[in-house]
C-alpha positions in Angstrom: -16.0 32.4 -5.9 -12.5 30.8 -6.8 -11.7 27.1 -4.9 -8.0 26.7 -5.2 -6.1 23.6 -4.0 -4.0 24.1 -1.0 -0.7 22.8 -0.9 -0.6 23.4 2.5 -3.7 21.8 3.5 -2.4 18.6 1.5 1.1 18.5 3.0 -1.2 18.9 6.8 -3.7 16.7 6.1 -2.9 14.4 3.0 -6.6 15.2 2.4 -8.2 17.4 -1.1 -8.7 20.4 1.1 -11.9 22.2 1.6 -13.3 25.3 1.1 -13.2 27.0 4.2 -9.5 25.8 4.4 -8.0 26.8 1.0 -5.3 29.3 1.1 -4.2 31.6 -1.8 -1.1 29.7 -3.2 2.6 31.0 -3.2 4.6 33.2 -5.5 6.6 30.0 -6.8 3.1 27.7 -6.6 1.1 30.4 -8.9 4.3 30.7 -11.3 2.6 26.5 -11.9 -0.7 27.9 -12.6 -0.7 27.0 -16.1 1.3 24.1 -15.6 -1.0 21.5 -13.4 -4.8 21.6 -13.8 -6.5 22.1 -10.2 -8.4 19.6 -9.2 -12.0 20.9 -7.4 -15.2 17.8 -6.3 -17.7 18.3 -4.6 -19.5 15.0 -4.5 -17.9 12.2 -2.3 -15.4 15.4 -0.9 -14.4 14.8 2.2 -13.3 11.0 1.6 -11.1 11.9 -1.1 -7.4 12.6 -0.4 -3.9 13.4 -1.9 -0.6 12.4 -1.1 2.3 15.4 -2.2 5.7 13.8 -3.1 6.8 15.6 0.0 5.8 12.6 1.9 6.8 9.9 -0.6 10.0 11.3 0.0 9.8 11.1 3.7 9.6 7.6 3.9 11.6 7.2 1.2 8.3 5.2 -0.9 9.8 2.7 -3.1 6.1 1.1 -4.3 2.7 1.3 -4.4 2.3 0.4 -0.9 4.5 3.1 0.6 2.5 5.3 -1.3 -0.8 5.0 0.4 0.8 3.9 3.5 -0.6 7.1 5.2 -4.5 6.8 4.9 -6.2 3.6 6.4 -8.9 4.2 3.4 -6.8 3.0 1.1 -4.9 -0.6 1.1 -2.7 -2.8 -1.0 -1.9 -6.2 -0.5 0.4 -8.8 -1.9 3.9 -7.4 -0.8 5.8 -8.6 -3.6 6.5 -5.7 -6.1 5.0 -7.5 -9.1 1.8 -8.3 -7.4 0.7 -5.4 -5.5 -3.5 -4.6 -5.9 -4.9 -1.1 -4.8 -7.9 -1.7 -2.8 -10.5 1.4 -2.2 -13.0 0.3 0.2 -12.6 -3.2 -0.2 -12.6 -2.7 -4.1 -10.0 -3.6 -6.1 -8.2 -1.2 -8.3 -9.5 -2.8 -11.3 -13.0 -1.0 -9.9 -11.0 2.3 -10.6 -10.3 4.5 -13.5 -6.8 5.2 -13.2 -4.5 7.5 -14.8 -1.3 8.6 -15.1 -0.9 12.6 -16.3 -4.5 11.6 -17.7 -3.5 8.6 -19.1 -5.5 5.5 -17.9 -4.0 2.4 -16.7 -6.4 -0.2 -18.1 -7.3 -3.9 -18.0 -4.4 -6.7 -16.2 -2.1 -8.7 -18.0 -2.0 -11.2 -15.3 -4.5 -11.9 -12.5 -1.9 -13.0 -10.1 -0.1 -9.7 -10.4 -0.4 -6.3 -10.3 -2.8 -4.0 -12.6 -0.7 -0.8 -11.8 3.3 -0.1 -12.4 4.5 3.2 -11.2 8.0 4.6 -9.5 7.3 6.9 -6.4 10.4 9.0 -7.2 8.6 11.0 -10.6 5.7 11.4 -8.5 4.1 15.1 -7.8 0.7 14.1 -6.7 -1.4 11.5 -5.9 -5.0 12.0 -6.3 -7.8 9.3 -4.6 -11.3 10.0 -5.3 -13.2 7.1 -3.4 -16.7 5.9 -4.8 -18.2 6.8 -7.6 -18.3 10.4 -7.8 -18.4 13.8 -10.4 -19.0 13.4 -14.2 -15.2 14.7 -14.6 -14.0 11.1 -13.3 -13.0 9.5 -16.6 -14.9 6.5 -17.8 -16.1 3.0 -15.7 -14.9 4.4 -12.7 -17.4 2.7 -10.7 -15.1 2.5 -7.4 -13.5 5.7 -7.9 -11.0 6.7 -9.4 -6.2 7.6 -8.4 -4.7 10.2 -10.4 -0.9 10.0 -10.3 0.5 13.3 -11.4 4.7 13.3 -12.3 6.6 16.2 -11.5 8.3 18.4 -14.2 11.3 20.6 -14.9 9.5 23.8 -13.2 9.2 22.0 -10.2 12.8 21.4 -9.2 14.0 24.3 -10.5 15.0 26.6 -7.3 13.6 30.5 -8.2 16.2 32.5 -10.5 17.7 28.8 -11.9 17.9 27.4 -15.3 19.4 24.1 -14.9 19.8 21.8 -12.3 20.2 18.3 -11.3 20.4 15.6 -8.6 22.0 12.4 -8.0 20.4 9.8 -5.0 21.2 6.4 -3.6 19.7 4.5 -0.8 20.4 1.2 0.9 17.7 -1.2 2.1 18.3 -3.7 4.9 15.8 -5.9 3.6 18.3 -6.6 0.6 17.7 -3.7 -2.0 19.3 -0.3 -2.8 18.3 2.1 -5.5 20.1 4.8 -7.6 18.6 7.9 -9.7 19.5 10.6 -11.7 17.8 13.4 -13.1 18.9 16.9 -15.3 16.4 19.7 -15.8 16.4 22.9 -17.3 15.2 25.9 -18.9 15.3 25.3 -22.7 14.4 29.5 -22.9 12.3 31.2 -20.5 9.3 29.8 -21.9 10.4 25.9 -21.9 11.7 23.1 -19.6 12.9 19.6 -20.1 13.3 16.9 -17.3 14.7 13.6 -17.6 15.1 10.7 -15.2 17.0 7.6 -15.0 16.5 5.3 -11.8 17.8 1.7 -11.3 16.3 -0.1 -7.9 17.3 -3.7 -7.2 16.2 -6.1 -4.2 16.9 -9.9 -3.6 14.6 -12.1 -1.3 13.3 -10.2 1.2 12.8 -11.4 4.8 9.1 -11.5 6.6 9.1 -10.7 10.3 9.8 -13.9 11.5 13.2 -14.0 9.9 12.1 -16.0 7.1 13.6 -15.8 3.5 10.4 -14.6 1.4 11.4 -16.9 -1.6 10.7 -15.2 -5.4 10.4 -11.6 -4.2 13.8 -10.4 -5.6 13.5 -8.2 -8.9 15.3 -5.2 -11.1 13.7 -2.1 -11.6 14.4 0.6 -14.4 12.9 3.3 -14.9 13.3 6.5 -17.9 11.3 9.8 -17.9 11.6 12.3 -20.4 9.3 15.3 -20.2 9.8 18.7 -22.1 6.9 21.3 -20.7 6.2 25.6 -21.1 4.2 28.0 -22.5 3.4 28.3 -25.9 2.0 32.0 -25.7 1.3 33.8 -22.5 -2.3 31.8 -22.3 -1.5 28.0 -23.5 0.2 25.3 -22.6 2.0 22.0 -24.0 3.7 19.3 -21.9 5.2 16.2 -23.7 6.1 13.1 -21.8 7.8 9.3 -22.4 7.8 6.9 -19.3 9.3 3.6 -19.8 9.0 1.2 -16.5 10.6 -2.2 -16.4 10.3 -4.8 -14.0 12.0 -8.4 -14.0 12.8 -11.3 -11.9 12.6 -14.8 -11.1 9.0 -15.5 -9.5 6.7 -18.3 -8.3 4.3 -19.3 -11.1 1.5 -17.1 -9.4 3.9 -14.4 -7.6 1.1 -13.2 -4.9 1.2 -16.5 -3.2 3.7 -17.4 -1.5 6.9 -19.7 -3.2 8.5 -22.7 -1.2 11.9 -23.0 -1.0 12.5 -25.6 -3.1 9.6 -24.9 -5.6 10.9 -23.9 -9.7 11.2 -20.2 -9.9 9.8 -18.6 -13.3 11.5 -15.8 -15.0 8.7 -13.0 -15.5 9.4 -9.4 -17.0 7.0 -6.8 -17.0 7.1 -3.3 -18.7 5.1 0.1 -19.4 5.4 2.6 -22.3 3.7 5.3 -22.1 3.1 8.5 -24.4 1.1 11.6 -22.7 0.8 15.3 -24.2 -1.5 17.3 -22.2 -2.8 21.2 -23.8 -4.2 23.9 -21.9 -5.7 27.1 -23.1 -7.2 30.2 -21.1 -8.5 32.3 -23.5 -11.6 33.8 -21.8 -14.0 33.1 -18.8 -15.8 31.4 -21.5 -12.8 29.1 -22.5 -10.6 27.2 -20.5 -9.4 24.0 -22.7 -7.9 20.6 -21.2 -6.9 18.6 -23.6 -5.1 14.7 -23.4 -4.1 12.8 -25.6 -2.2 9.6 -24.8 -0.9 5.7 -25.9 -0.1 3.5 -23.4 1.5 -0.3 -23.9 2.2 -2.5 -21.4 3.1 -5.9 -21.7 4.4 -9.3 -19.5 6.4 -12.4 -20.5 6.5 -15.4 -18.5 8.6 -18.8 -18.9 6.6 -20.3 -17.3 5.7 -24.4 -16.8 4.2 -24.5 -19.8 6.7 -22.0 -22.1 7.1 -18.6 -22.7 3.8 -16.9 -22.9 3.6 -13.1 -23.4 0.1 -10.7 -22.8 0.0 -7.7 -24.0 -2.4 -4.4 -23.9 -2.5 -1.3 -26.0 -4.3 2.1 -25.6 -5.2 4.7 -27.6 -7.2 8.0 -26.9 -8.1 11.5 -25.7 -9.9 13.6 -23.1 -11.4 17.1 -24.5 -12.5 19.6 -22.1 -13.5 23.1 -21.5 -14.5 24.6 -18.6 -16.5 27.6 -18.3 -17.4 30.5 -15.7 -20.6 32.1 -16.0 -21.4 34.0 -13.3 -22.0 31.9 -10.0 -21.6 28.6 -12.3 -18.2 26.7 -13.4 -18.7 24.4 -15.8 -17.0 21.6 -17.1 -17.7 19.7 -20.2 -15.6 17.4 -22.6 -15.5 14.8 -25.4 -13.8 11.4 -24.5 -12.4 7.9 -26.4 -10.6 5.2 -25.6 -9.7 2.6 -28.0 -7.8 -0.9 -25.6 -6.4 -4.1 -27.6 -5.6 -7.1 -25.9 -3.9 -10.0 -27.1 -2.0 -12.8 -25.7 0.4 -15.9 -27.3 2.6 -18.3 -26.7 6.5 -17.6 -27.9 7.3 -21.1 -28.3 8.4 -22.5 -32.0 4.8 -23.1 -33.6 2.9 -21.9 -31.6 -0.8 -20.8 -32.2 -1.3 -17.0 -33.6 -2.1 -14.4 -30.7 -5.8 -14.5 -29.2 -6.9 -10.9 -29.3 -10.0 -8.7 -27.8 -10.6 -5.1 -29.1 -13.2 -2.8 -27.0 -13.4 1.1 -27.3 -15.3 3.5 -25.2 -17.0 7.0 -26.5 -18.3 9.6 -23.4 -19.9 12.5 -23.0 -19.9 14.8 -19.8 -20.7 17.7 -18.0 -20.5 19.0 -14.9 -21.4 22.3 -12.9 -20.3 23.9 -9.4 -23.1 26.5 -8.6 -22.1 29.1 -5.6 -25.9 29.7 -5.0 -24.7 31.6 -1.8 -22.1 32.5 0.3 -22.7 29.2 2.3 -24.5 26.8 -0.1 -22.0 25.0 -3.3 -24.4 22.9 -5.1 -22.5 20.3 -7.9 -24.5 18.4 -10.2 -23.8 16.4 -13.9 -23.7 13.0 -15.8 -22.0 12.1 -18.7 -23.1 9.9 -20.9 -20.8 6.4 -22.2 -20.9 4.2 -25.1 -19.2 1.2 -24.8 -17.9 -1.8 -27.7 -16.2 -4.7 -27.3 -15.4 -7.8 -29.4 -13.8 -11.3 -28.4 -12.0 -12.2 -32.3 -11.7 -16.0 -31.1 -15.2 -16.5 -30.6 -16.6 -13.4 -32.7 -18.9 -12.1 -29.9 -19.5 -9.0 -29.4 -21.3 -6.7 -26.6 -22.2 -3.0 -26.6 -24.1 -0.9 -23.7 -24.5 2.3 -23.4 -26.2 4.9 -20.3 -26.4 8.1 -18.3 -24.4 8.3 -14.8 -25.6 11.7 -12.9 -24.6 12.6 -10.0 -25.9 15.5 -7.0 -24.0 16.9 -4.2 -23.6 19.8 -2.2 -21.8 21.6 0.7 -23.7 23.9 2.8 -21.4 26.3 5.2 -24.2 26.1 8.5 -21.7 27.6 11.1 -18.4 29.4 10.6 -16.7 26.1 11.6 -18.7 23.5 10.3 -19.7 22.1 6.9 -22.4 19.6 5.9 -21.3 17.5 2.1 -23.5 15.6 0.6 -23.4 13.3 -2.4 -25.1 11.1 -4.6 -23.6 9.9 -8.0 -24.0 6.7 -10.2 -21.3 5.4 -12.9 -21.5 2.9 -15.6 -19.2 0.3 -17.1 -19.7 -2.0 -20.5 -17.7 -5.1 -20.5 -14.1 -4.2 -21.3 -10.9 -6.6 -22.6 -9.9 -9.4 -20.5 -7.4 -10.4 -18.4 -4.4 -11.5 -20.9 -3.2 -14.8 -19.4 -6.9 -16.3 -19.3 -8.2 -14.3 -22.8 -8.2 -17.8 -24.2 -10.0 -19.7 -21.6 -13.1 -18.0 -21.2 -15.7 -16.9 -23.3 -18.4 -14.2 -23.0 -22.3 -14.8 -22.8 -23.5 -12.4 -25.5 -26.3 -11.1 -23.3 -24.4 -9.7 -20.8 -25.2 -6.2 -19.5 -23.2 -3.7 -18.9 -22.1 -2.9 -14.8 -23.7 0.2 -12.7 -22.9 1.6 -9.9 -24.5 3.9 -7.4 -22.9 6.0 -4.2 -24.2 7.8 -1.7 -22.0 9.7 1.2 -23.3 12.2 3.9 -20.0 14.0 5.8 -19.6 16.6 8.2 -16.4 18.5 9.0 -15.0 21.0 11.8 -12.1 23.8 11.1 -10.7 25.9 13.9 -7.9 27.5 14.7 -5.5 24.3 14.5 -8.2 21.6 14.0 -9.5 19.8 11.1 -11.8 16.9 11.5 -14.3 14.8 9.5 -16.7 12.1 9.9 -18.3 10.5 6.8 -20.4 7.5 6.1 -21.4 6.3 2.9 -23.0 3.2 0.5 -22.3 2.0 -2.3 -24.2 -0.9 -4.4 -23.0 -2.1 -7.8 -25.4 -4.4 -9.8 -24.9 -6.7 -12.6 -21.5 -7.3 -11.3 -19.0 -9.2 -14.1 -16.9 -12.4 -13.7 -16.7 -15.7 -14.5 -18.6 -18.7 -14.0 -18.6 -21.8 -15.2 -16.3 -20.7 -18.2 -17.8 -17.9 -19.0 -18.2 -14.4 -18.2 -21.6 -13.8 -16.6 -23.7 -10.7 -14.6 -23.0 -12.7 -11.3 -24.9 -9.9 -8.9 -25.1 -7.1 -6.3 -21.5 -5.7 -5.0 -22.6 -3.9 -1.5 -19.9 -1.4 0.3 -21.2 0.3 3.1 -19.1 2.0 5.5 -17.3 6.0 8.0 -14.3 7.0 7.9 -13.3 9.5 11.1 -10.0 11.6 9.8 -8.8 14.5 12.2 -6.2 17.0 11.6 -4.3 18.9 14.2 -1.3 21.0 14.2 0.9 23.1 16.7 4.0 25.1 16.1 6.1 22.8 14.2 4.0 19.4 15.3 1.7 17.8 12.9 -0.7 15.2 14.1 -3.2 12.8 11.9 -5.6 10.8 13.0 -7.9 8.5 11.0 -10.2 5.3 11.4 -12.1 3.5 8.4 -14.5 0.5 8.6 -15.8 -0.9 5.7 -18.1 -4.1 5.1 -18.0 -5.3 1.0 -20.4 -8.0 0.5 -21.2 -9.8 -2.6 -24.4 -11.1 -2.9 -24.6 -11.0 0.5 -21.2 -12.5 1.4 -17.9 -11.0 2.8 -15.3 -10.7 -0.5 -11.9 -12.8 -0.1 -8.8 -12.1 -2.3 -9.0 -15.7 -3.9 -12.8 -16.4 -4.8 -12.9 -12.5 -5.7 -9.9 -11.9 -7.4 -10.2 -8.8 -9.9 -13.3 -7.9 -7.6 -12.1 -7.0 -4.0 -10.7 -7.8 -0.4 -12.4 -7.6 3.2 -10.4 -6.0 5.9 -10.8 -5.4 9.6 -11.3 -2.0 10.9 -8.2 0.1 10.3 -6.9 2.8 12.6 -3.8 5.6 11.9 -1.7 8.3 13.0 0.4 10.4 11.4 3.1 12.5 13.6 5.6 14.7 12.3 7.9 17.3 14.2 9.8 20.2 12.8 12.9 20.3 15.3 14.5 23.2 13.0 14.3 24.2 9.2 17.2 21.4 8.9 15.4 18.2 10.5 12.5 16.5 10.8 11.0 13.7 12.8 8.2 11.4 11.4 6.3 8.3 13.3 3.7 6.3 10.9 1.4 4.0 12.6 -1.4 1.7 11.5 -3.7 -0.6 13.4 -5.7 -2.9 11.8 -8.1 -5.2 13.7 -8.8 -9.4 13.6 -11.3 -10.0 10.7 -12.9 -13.5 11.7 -15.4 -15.7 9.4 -14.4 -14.2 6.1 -17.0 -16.8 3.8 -15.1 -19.1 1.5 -17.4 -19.9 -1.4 -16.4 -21.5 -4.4 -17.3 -24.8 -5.7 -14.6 -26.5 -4.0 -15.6 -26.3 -0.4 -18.4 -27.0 1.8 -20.9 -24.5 2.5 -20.3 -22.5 5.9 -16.4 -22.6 5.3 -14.6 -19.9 6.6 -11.4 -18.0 7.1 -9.7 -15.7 9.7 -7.5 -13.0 9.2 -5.4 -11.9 12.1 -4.7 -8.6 13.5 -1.5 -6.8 13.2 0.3 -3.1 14.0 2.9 -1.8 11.8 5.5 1.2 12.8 7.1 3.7 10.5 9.7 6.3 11.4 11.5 8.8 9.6 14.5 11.5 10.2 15.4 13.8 7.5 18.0 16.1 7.6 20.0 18.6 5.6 23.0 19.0 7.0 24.1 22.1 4.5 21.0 23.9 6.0 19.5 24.2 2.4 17.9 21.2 0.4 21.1 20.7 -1.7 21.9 18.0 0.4 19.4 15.6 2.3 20.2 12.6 4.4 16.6 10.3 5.1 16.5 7.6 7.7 13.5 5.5 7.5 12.9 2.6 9.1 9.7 0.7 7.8 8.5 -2.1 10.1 10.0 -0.9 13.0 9.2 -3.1 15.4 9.5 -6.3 12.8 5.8 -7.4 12.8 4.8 -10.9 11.3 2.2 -10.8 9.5 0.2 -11.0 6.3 -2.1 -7.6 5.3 -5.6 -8.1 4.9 -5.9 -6.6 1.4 -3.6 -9.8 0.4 -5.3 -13.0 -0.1 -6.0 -14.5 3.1 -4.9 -18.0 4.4 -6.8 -20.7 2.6 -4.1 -23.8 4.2 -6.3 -25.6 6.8 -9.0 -26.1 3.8 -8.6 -29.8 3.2 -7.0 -29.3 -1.4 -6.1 -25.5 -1.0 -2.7 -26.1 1.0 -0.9 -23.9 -1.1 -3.5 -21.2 -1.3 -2.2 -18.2 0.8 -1.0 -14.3 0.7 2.5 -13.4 0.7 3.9 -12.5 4.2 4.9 -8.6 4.4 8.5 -7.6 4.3 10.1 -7.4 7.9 12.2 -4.6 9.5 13.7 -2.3 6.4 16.4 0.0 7.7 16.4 2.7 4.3 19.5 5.0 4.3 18.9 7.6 1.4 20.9 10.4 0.4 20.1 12.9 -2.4 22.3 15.8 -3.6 20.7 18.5 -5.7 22.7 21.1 -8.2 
């Protein structure tokens, strides 16, 4: 039996659909077929979810946390630009293997920024796989793992065209606009090129309360090149550049918050990345996937004590075939990653760069077995070999395992659906964190992090509902960090948690509604953004829903609201404080709306209101650090406040 992804069950229920809801694709979709693997789990299912650039464009997403503004599941604190984290269940995006067309995002140049860079506006797709799940999820991914997908020439091309274009701007009121441009074509009828050039620019923002957020301006630019098409009628090539750059003038550590007359640092931060993906569908026997990809990313900062620069490099490939024997598909591939990080001062004689080298070999395979009509049973593991080497101090680690995993869905009623999973991942010690890669050393006994996930779900389809309830638990022993100087196995990471997400639609109404609770405990106490960092965040329950109304072909009404509850007597407990110290982290409600409208009544043209923060409320997320300012030596220890009311007038003409 053939799963395909539905693009309409995505668009309904920014969810990966499921198998009693996937639809046959469109004309224009299947013309894509060869273009965009499709993406099919079982284990750890009905958690997952996508976002379609559809809805990035609705609310006109401009960063990582418009991007996942729409699922409760999925957080990210630290509302400056720079020094946005992903959180997945309390987890840190660190805890994630993430990629970009395939291409992994790895290690952080700076612990008081972000791990992640990405513009919104090349986006396709989304991907969020939470908890460790199938064999397919690329190595370490011991939280999960986000897949951002870029669009390409063949997907802005209207049917019948070979060239086309669009121009945008938009104006924020919270002090930004941004401009892009973008050409595609048909090189022949076999080949397409896109590229993009986008310039986004904000100075200080404002919090709710009115207050100037001091160090949060920065200039964006951003250029994508990608040339994509058939090289015969069963194989595929698709060649991309991306080259993000980020600067301003920040606080020394940019995710707390900068005093007005504190010293301002200049910081620059930039991506280059190399991606060429290969398919070929030669038989029911082979299906190849095949990525190969170099990614460098680097950050400078003149900082108090000089320019310093950190640096990261990565090199490798993902080799993969897939295979349909009867009532089995299966997947199984070849994969290495080679990552180099080094870090040095630019002043006039200064020391030579302080480097780490690590490289990681896998092993995987995984197979979907249709035993019936009703019963999908998934099972694999893949197996990882992992090197890594510390040149200042000449230590070296290596580990090396087997991470299975188990799940299945089992079709009991016409409308209902049990999924059940169980799946364990692996991680070896990997290069360092650039700014500290100097300070800290690594005890050569360490062992290597694992991680194991169970989830039980159940869902309900009919007629216009779609509804899910899932709980799940995950434990991760030998956790790394460091203590006392040195990176050390430090203990047991426990997430246990449901999520509740229900679907409903009428007509030309859309309706989502979702609830997650999660509890992430480290050695038994609740994680904090400050004694955790690079680990993971506690947040209070989180409630959302999702409208959207259809007035006509030609506009569209949107409402985006998210309810997150107090979280009280979040442990403090680092050597600094007395033991039983505590924090609180208020409650707060945030309001989105949208109206988009194209007044030529085609999508030439398209006018978007949104209005983030509606309402202006003041406060500070949860998956920021909390507020450490009433502990007697941490007064300056505290998240960033979120950006106030943003009025975002956008208008995009396409040719």
């Amino acid at each position: 039996m053939e799963f395909k992804l539905s693009l309409l069950a995505l668009a309904i229920a920014g969810t990966l659909a499921s198998p009693i809801a996937l639809a046959e694709k469109s004309e224009s979709d299947s013309s894509q077929k060869n273009q965009d693997a499709e993406v099919f789990v079982v284990v750890g299912e009905l958690t997952n979810f996508a976002v379609t650039y559809t809805e990035l464009e609705k609310y006109q997403a401009q960063d990582l946390e418009d991007i996942f503004k729409t699922d409760p599941s999925v957080s990210v604190g630290g509302s400056i630009g720079v020094a946005q984290k992903v959180y997945v269940r309390g987890l840190e995006d660190t805890y994630l293997n993430v990629t970009v067309d395939g291409a992994p995002q790895t290690s952080t140049l700076f612990h008081h920024t972000g791990r992640l860079s990405i513009d919104p506006y090349l986006l396709k797709t989304v991907e969020v796989q939470a908890g460790a799940g199938e064999a397919t999820s690329g190595f370490g991914a011991l939280g999960g793992a986000i897949r951002f997908k870029t669009k390409s020439a063949h997907d802005l091309l209207a049917p019948g065209e070979s060239f086309g274009g669009s121009v945008s701007a938009g104006y924020f009121s919270n002090n930004g606009y941004k401009t892009s441009a973008s050409l595609y074509g048909e090189i022949n009828e076999n080949w397409g090129v896109l590229g993009s050039f986008v310039v986004s620019s904000n100075d200080n923002m404002e919090d709710g309360n009115g207050d100037e957020i001091y160090g949060s301006g920065s200039d964006r630019m951003l250029g994508f090149i990608k040339v994509d098409g058939n090289i015969t009628d069963n194989q595929t090539l698709s060649l991309s550049y991306e080259n993000r750059n980020e600067d301003g003038e920040f606080g020394q550590r940019p995710n707390w918050p900068t005093l007005e007359n504190d010293p301002l640092y200049p910081l620059e931060m930039q991506r280059h990345t190399f991606t060429a993906n290969h398919t070929l569908s030669q038989s029911e026997l082979l299906n190849l996937e095949n990525t190969l990809y170099y990614t460098q990313a680097d950050i400078t900062q003149d900082g108090p004590w000089g320019e310093y620069n950190g640096e990261v490099n990565t090199l490798g490939f993902d080799v993969r075939n897939t295979s349909n024997l009867s009532q089995h598909t299966v997947t199984y591939g070849v994969a290495y990653r080679a990552d180099e990080a080094a870090a040095k001062s630019l002043e006039s004689g200064a020391a030579p760069a302080v480097t780490e080298e690590g490289d990681v070999f896998g092993l995987y395979v995984q197979d979907h077995w249709q035993i019936t009509e009703a019963i999908l049973l998934s099972f694999g593991t893949r197996y990882d070999y992992y090197k890594m080497e510390q040149l200042s101090t000449g230590t070296k680690i290596d580990s090396d395992g087997f991470s299975s995993n188990i799940g299945f869905n089992y079709q009991f009623f016409d409308d209902w659906r049990l999924n059940a999973g169980y799946a364990q991942a692996l991680r070896g010690k990997q290069v360092g964190d650039t700014f500290t890669i100097s300070s800290y050393t690594i005890n050569p006994d360490l062992k290597e992090e694992t991680s194991e996930n169970a989830e039980v779900g159940i869902e309900y389809q009919r007629d216009s509902w779609l509804a899910s309830a899932t709980v799940f638990q995950s434990t991760i022993d030998d956790v790394i960090d460091v203590e006392s100087g040195q990176y050390e196995n430090v203990g047991q990471l426990k997430t246990k948690g449901y999520e509740f997400k229900a679907t409903y639609w009428y007509e030309d109404l859309t309706a989502i509604a979702s609830f997650s609770s999660v509890d992430a405990k480290l050695n038994g106490q609740a994680l904090n953004g400050y004694d955790h960092i690079g680990i993971g965040n506690s947040r209070g329950d989180t409630f959302g829903l999702n409208l959207t109304y259809d007035v006509n072909p030609d506009l569209e009404f949107g409402w985006n609201y998210v309810y997150v509850a107090d979280l009280n007597n979040v442990d403090v407990i680092n050597d600094y404080v007395a033991p039983g110290t505590s924090i609180d982290k208020p409650g707060y409600q945030v309001h989105d709306i949208f109206v988009q409208w194209y007044p030529l009544g085609s999508q030439d043209l398209n006018v978007n209101l949104t209005v983030s923060n509606l309402f202006n409320e003041y406060y500070r997320d949860h998956s920021s650090i909390g507020d450490y300012t009433d502990i007697p030596g941490f007064g300056r220890v505290s998240g960033v406040y979120a950006a106030g009311r943003d009025v975002r007038l956008g208008v995009n003409y396409s040719f």
